[in-house]
C-alpha positions in Angstrom: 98.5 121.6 100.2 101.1 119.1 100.7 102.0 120.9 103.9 99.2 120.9 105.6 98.9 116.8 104.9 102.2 116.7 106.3 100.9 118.8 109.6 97.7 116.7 109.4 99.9 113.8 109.4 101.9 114.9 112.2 99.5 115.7 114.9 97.7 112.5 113.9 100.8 110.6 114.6 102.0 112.6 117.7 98.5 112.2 119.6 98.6 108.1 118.2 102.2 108.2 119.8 101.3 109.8 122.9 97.9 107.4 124.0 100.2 104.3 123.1 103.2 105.3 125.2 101.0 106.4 128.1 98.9 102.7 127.9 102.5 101.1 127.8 103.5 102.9 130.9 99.7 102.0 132.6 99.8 98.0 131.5 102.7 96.4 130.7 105.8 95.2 133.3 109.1 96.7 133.5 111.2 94.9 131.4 113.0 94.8 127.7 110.1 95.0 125.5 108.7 97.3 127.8 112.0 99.4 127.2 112.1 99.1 123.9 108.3 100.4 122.6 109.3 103.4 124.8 112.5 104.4 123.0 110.9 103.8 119.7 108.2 105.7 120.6 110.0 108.6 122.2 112.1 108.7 118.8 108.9 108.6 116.6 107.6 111.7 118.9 110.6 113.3 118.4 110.9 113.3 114.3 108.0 115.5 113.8 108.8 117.9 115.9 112.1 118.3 114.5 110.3 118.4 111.2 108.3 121.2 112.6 111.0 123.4 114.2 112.6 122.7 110.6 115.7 120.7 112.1 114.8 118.0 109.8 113.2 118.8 105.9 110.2 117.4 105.0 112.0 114.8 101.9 110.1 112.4 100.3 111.7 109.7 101.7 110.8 110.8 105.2 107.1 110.9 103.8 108.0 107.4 102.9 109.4 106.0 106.1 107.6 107.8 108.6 104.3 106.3 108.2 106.7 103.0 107.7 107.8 103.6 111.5 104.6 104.3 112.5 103.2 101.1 110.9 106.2 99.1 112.6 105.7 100.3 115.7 101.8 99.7 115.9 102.6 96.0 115.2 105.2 96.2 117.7 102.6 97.3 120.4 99.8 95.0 118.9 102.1 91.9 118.7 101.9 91.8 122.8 98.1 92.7 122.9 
């Protein structure tokens, strides 16, 4: 069971990560903060599939700071909104 919240939680993430970094690219100007939501985006794309291919293991503390990062970096987008 706690598997399959942890894919559930992925793909949910992944798609979330995917729309935002795509409206970045569509709205906002070139520029630092620009740069910035798209490397921490990119990174936060890239931790579950590492989880996935089993590069990284599923601890609790990633269960911890994952949705942390994900939290963080919907403020990060919304802040400029």
């Amino acid at each position: 069971m706690p598997r399959v919240l942890l894919l559930l939680l992925n793909a949910i993430a992944f798609g979330f990560l995917v729309f935002s970094l795509l409206r970045i690219a569509q709205r906002e100007q070139a520029g630092s903060k620009k740069t910035i939501k798209v490397i921490a985006g990119v990174v936060l794309l890239v931790l579950p599939v590492s989880v996935i291919a089993g590069f990284v293991r599923p601890t609790p503390v990633y269960l911890l700071v994952y949705p942390l990062g994900i939290a963080a970096y919907v403020f990060l987008c919304r802040l400029s909104d």
